[in-house]
PyMOL Python script that loads the backbone (N, CA, C, O; Angstrom):
from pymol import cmd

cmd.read_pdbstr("""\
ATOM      1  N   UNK A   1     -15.104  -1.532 -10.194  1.00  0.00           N
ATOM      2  CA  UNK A   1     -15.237  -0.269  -9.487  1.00  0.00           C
ATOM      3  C   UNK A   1     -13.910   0.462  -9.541  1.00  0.00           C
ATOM      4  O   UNK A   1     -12.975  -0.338  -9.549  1.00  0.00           O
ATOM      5  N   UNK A   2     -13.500   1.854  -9.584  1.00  0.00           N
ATOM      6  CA  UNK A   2     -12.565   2.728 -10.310  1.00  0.00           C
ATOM      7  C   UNK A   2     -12.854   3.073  -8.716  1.00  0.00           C
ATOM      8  O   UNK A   2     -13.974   2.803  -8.282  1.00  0.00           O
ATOM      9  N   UNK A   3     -11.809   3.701  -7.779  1.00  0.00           N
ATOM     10  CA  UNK A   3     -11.587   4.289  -6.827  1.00  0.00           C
ATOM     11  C   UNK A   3     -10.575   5.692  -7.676  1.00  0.00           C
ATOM     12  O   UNK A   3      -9.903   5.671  -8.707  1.00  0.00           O
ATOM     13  N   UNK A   4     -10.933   7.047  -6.467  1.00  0.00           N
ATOM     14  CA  UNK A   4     -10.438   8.359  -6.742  1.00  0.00           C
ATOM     15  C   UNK A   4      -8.986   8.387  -5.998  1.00  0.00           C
ATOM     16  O   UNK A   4      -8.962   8.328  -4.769  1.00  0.00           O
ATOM     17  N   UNK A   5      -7.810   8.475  -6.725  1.00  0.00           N
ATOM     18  CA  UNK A   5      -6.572   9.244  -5.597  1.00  0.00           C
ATOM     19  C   UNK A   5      -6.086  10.450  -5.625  1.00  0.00           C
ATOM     20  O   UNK A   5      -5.683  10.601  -6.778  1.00  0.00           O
ATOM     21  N   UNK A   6      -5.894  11.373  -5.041  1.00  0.00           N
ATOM     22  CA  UNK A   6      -5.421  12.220  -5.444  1.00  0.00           C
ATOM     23  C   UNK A   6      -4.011  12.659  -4.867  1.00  0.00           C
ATOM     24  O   UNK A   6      -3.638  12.610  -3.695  1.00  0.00           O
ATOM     25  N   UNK A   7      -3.282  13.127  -6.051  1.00  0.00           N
ATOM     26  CA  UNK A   7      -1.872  13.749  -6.503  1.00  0.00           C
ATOM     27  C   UNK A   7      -1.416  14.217  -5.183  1.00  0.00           C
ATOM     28  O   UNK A   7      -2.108  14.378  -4.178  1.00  0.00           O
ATOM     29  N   UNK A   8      -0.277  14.394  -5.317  1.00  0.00           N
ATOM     30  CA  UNK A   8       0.589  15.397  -4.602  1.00  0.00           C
ATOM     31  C   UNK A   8      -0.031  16.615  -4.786  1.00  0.00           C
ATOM     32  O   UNK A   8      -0.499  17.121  -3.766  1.00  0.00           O
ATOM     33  N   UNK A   9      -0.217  17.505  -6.326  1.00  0.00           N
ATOM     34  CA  UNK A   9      -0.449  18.616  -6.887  1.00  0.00           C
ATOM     35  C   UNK A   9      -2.046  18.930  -6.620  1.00  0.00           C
ATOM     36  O   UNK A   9      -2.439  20.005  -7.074  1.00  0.00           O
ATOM     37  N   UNK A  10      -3.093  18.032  -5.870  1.00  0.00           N
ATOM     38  CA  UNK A  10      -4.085  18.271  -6.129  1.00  0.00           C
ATOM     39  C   UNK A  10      -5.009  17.431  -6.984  1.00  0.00           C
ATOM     40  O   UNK A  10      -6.226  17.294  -6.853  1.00  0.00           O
ATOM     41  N   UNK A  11      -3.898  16.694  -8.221  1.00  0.00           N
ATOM     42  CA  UNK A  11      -4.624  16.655  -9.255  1.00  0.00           C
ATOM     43  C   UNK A  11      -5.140  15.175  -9.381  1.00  0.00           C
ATOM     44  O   UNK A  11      -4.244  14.334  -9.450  1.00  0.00           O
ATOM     45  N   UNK A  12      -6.517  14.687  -9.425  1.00  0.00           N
ATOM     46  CA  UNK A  12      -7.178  13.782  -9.171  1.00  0.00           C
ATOM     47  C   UNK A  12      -6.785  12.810 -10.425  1.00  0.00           C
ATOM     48  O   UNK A  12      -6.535  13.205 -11.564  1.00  0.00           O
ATOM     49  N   UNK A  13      -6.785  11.591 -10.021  1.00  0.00           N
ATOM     50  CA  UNK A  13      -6.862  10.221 -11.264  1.00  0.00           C
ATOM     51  C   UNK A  13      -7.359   9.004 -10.889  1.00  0.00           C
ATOM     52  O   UNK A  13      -7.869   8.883  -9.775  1.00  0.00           O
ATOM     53  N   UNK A  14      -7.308   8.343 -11.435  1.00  0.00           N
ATOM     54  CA  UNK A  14      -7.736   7.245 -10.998  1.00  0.00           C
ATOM     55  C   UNK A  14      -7.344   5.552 -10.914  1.00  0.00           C
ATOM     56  O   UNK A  14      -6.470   5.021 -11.599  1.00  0.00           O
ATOM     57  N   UNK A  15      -7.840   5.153 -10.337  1.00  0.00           N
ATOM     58  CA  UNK A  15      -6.483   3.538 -10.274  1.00  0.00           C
ATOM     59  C   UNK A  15      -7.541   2.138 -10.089  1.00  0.00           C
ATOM     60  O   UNK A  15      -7.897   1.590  -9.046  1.00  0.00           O
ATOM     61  N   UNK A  16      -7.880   1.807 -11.519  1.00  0.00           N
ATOM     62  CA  UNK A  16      -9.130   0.327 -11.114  1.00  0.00           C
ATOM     63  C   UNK A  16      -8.312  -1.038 -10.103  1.00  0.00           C
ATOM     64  O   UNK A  16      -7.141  -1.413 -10.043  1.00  0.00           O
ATOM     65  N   UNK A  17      -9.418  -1.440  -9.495  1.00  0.00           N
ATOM     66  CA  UNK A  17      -8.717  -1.912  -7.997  1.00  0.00           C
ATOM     67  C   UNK A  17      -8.085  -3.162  -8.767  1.00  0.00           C
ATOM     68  O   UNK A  17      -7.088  -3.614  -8.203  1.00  0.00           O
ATOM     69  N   UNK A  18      -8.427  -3.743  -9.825  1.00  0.00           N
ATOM     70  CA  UNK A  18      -7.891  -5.100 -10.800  1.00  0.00           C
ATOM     71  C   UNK A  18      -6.196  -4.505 -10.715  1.00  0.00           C
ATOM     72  O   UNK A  18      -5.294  -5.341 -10.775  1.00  0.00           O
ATOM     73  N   UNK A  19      -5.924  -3.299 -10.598  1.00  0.00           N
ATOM     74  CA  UNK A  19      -4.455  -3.482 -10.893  1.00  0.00           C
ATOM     75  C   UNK A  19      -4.074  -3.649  -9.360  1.00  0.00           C
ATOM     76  O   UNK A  19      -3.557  -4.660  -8.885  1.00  0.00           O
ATOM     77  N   UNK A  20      -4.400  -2.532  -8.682  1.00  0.00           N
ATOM     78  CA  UNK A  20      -3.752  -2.851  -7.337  1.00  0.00           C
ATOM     79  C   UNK A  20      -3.857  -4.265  -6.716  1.00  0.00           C
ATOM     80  O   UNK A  20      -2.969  -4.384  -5.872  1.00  0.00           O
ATOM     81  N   UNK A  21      -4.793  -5.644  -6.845  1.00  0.00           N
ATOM     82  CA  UNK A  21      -4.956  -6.891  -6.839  1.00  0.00           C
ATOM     83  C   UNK A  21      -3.705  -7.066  -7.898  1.00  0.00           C
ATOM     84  O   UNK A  21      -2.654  -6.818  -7.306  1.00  0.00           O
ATOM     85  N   UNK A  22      -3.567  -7.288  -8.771  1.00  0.00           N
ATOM     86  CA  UNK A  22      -2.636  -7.466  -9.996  1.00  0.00           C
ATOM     87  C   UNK A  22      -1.258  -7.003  -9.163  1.00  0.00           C
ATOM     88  O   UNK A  22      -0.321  -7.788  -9.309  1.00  0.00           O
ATOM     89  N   UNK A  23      -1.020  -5.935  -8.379  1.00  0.00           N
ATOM     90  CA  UNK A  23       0.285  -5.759  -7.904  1.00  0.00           C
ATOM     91  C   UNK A  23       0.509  -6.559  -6.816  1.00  0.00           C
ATOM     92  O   UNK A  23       1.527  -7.251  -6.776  1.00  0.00           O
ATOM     93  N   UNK A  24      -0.342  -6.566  -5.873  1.00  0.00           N
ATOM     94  CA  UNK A  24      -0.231  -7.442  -4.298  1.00  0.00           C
ATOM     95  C   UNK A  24       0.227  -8.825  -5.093  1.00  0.00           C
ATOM     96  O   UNK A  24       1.254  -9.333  -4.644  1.00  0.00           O
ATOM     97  N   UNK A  25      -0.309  -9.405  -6.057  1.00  0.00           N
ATOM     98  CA  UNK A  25      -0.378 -10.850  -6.392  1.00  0.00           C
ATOM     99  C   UNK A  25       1.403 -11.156  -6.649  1.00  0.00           C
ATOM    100  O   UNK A  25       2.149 -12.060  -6.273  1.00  0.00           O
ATOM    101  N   UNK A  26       1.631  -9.771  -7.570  1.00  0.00           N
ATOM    102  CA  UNK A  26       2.967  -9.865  -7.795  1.00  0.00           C
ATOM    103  C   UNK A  26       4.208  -9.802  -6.713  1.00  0.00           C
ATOM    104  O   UNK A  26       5.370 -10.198  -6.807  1.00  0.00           O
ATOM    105  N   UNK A  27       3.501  -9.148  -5.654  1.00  0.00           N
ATOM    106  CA  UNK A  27       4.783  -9.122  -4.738  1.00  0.00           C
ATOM    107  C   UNK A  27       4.201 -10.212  -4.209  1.00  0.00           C
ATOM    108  O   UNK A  27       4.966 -10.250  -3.246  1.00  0.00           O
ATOM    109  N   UNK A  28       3.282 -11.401  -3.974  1.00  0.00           N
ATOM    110  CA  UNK A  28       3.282 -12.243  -2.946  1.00  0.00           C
ATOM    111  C   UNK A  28       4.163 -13.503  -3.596  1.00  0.00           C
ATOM    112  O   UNK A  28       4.643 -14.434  -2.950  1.00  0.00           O
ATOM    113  N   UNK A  29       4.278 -13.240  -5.427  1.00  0.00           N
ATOM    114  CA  UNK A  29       4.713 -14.663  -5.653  1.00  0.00           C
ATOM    115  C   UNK A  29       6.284 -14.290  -5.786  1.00  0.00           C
ATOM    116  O   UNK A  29       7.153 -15.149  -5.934  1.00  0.00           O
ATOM    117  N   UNK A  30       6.574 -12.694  -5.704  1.00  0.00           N
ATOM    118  CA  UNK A  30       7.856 -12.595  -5.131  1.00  0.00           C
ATOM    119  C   UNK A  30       8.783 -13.140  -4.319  1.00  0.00           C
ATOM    120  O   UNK A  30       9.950 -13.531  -4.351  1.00  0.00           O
ATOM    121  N   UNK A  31       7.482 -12.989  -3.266  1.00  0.00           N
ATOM    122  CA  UNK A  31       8.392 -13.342  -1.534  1.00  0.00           C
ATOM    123  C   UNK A  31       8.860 -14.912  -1.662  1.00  0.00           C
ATOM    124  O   UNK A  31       9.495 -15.105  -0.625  1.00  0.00           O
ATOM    125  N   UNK A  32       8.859 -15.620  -2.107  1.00  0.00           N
ATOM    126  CA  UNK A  32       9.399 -16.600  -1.864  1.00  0.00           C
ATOM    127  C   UNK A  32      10.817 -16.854  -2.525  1.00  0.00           C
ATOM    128  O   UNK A  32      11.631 -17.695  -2.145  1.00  0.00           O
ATOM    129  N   UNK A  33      10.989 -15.809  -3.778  1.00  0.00           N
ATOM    130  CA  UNK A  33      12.549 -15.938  -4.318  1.00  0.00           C
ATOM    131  C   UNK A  33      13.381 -15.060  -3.333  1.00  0.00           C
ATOM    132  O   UNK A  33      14.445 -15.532  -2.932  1.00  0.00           O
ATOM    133  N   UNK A  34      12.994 -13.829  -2.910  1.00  0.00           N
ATOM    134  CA  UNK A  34      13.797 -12.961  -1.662  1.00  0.00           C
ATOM    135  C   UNK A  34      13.857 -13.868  -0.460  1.00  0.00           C
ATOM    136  O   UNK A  34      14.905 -13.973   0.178  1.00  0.00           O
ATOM    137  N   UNK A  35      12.817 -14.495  -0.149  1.00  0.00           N
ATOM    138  CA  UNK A  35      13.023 -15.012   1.455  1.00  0.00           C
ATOM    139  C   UNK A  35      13.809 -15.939   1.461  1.00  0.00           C
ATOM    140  O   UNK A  35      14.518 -16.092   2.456  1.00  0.00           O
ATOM    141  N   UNK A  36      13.899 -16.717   0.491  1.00  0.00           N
ATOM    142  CA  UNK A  36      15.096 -18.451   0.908  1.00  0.00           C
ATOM    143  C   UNK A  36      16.672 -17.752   0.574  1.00  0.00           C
ATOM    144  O   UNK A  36      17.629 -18.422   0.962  1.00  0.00           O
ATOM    145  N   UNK A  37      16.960 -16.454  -0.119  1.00  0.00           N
ATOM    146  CA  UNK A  37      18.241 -16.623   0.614  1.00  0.00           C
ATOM    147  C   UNK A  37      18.419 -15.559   1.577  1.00  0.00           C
ATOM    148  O   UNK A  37      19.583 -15.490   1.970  1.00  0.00           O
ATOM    149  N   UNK A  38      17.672 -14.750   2.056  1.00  0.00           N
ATOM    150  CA  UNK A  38      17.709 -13.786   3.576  1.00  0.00           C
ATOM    151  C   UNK A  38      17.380 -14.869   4.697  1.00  0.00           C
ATOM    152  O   UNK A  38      17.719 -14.541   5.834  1.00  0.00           O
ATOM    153  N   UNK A  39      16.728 -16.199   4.535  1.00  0.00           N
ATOM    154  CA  UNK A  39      16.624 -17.061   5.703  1.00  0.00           C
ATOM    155  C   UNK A  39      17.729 -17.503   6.084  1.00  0.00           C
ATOM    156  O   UNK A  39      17.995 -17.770   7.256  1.00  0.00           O
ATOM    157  N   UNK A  40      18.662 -17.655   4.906  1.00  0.00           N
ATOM    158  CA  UNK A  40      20.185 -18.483   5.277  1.00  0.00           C
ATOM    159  C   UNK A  40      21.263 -17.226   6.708  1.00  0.00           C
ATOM    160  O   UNK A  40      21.947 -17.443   7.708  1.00  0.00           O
ATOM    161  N   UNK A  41      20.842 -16.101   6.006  1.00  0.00           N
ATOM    162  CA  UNK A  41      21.697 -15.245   6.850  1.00  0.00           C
ATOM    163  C   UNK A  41      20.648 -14.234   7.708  1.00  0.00           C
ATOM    164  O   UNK A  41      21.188 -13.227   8.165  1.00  0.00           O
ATOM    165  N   UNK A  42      19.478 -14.369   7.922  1.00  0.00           N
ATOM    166  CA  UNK A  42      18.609 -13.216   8.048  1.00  0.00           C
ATOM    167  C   UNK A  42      17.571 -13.929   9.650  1.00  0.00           C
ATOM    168  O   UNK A  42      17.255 -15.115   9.746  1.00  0.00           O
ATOM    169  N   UNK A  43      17.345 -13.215  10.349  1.00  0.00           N
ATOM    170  CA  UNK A  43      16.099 -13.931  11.755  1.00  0.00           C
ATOM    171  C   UNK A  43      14.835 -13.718  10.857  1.00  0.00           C
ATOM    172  O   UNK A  43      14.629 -12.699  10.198  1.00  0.00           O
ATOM    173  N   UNK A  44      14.116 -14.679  10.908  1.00  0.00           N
ATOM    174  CA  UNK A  44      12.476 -14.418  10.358  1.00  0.00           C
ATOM    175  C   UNK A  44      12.042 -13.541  10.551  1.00  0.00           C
ATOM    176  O   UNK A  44      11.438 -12.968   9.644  1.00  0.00           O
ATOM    177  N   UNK A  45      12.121 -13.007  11.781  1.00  0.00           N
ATOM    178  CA  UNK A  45      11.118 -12.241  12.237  1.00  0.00           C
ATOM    179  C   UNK A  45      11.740 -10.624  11.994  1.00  0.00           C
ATOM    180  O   UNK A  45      11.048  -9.725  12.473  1.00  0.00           O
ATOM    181  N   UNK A  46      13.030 -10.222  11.262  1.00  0.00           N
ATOM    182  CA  UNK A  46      13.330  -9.092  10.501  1.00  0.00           C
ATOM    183  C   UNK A  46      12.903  -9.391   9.404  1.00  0.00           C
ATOM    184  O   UNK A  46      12.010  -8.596   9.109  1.00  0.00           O
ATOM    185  N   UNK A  47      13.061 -10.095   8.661  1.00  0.00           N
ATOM    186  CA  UNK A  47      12.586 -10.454   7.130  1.00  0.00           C
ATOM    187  C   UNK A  47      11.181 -10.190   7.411  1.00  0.00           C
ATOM    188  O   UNK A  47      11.027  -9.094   6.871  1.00  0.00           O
ATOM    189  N   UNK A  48      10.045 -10.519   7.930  1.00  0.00           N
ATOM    190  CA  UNK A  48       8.637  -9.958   8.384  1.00  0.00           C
ATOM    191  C   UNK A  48       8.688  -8.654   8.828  1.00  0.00           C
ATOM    192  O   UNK A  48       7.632  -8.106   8.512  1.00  0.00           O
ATOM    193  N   UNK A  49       9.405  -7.924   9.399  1.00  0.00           N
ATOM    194  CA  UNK A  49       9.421  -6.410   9.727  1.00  0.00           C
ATOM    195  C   UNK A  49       9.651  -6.007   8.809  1.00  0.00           C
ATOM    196  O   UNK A  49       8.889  -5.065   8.596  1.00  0.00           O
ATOM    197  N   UNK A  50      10.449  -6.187   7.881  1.00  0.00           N
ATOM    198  CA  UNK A  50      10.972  -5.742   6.653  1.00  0.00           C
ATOM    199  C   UNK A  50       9.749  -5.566   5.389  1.00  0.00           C
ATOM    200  O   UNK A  50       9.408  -4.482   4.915  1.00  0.00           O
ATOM    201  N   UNK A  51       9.227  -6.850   5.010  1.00  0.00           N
ATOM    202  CA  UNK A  51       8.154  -6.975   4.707  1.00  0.00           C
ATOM    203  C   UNK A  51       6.791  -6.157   5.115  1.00  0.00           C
ATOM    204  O   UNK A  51       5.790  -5.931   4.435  1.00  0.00           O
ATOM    205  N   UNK A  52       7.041  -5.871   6.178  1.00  0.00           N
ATOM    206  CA  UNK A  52       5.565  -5.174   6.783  1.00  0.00           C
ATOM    207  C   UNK A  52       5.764  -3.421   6.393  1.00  0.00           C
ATOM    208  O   UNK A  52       4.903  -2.547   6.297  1.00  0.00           O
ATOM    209  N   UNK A  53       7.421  -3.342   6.206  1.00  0.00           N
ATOM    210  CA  UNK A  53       7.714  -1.736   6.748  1.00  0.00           C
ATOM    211  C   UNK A  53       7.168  -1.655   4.956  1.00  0.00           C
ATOM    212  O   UNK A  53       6.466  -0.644   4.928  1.00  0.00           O
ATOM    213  N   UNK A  54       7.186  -2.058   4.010  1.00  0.00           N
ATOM    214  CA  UNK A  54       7.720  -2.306   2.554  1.00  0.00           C
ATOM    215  C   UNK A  54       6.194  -1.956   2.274  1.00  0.00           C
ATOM    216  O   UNK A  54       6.092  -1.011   1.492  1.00  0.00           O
ATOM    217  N   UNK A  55       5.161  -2.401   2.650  1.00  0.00           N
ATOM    218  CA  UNK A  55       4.358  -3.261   2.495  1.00  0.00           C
ATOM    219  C   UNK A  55       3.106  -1.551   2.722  1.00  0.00           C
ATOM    220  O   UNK A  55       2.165  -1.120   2.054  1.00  0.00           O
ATOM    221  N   UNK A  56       4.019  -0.929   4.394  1.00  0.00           N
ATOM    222  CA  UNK A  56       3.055   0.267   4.537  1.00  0.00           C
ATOM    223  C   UNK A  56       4.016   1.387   4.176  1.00  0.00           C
ATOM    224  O   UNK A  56       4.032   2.459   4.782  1.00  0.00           O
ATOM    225  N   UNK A  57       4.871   1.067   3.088  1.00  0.00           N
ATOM    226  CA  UNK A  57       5.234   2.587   2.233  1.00  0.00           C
ATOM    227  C   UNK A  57       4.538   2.327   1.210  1.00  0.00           C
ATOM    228  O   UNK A  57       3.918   3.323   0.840  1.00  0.00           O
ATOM    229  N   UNK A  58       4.254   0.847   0.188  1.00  0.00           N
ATOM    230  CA  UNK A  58       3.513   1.180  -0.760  1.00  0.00           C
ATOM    231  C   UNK A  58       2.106   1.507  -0.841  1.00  0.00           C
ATOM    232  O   UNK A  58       1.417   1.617  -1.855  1.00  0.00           O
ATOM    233  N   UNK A  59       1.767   1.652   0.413  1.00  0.00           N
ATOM    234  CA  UNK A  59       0.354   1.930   0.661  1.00  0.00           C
ATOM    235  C   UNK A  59       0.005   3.213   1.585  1.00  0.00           C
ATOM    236  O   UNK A  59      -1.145   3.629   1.728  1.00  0.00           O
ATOM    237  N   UNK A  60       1.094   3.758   2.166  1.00  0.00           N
ATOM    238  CA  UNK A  60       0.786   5.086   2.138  1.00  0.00           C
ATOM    239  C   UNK A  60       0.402   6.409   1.320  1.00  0.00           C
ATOM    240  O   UNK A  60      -0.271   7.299   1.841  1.00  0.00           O
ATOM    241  N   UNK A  61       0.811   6.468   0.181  1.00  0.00           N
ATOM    242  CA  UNK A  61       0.474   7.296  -1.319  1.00  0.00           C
ATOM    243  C   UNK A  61      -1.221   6.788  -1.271  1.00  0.00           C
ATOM    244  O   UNK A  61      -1.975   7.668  -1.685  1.00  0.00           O
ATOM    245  N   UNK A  62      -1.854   5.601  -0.859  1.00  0.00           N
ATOM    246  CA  UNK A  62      -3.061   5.840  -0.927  1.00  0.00           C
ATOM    247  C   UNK A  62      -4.232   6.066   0.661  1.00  0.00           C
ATOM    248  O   UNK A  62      -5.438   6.098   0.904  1.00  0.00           O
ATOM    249  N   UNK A  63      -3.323   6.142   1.172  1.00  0.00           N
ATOM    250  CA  UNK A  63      -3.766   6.284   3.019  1.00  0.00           C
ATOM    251  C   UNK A  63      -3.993   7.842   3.815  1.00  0.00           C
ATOM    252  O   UNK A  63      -4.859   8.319   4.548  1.00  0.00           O
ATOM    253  N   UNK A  64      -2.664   8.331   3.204  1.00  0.00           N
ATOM    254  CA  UNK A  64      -2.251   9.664   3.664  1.00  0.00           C
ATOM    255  C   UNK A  64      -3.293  11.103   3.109  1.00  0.00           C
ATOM    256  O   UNK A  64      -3.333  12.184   3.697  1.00  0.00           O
ATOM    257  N   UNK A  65      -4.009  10.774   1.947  1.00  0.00           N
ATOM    258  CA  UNK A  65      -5.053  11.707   1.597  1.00  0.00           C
ATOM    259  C   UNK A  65      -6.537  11.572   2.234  1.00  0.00           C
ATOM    260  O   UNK A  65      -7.441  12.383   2.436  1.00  0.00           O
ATOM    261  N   UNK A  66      -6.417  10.503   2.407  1.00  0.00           N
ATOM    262  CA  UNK A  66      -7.436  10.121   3.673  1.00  0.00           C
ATOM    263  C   UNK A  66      -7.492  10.854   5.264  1.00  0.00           C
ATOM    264  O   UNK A  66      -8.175  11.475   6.079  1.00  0.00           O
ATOM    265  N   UNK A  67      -6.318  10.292   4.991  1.00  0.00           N
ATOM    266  CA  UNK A  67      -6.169  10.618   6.739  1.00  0.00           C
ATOM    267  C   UNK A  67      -5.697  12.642   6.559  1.00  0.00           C
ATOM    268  O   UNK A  67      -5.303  13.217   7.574  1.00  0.00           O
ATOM    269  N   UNK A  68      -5.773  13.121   5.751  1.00  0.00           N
ATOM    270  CA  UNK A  68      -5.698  14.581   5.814  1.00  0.00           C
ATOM    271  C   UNK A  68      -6.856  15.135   5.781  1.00  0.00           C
ATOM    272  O   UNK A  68      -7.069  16.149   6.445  1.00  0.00           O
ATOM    273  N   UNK A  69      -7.981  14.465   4.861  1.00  0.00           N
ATOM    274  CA  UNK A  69      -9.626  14.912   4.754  1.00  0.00           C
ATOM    275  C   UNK A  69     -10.132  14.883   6.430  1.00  0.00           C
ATOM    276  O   UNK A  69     -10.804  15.764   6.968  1.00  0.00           O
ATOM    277  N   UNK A  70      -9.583  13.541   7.130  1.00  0.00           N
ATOM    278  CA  UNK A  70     -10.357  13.261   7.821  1.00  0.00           C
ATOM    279  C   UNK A  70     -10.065  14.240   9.537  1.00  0.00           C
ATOM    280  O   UNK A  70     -10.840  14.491  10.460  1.00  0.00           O
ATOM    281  N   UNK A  71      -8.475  14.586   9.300  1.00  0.00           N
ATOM    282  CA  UNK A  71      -8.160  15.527  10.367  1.00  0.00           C
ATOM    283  C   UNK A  71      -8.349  16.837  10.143  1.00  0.00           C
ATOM    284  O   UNK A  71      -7.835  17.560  10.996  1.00  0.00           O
ATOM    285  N   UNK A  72      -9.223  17.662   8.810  1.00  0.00           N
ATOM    286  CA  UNK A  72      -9.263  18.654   8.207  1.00  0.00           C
ATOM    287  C   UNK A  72     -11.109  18.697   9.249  1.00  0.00           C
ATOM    288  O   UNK A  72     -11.436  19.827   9.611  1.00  0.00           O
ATOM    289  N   UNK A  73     -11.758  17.933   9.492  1.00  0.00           N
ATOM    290  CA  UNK A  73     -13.127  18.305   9.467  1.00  0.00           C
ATOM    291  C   UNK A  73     -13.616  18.043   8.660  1.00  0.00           C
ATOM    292  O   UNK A  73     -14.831  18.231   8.724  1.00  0.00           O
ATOM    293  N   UNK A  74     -13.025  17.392   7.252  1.00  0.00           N
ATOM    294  CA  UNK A  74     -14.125  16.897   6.400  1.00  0.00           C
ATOM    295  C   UNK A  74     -14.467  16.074   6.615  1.00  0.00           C
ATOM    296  O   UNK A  74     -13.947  15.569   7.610  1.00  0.00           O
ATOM    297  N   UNK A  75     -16.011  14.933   5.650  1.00  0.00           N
ATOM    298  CA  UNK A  75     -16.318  14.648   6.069  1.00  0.00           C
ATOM    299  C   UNK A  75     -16.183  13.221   5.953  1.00  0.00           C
ATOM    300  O   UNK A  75     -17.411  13.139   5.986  1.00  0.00           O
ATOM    301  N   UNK A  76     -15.887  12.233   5.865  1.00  0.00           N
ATOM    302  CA  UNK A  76     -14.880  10.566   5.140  1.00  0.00           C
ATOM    303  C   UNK A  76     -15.976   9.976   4.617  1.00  0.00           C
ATOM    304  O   UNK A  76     -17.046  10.568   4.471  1.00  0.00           O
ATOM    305  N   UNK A  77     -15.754   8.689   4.284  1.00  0.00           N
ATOM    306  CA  UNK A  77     -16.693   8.232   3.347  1.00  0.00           C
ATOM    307  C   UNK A  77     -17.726   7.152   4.208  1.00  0.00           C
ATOM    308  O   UNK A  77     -18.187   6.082   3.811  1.00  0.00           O
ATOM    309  N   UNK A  78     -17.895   7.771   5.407  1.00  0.00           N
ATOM    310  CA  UNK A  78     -19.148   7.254   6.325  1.00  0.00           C
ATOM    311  C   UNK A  78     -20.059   7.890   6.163  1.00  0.00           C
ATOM    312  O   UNK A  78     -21.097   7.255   6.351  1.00  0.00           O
ATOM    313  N   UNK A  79     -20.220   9.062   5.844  1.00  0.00           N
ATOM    314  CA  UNK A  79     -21.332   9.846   5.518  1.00  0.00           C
ATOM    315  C   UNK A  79     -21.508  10.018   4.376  1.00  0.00           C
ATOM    316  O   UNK A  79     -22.188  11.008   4.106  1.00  0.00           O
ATOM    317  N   UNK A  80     -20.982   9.137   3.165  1.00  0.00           N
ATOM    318  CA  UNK A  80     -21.646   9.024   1.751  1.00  0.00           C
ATOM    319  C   UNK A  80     -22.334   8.233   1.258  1.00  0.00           C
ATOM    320  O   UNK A  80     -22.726   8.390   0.101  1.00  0.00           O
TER     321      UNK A  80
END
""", "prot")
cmd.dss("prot")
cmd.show_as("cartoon", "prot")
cmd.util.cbc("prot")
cmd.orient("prot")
């Protein structure tokens, strides 16, 4: 299944969900070379804020066109 995003400019494309799976996979087998040396000097629980803040910038570019349809009066994808 091919999901719609659209641009800054308007201009519509498209992004098959195999890659965005394909990217999450890549940052999860990441986290374990960043985290063992931020644990030596770092509190867990910033290294997890950190992670979380990281986590909802790369996923805002697909959130934020949503949430503009949906405060516009249009109509979201409950009624399709």
């Amino acid at each position: 299944m091919i999901g719609t995003l659209t641009g800054m400019r308007g201009r519509s494309f498209t992004v098959p969900g195999v890659l965005l799976v394909a990217i999450a996979a890549a940052l999860w087998g990441v986290d374990p070379i960043l985290r063992k040396p931020l644990a030596k000097t770092t509190e867990a629980t910033t290294i997890i804020f950190g992670e979380h803040v990281l986590l909802v910038l790369l996923t805002l570019p697909f959130l934020l066109p949503r949430c503009a349809r949906c405060g516009s009066g249009r109509s979201g994808s409950a009624s399709r």
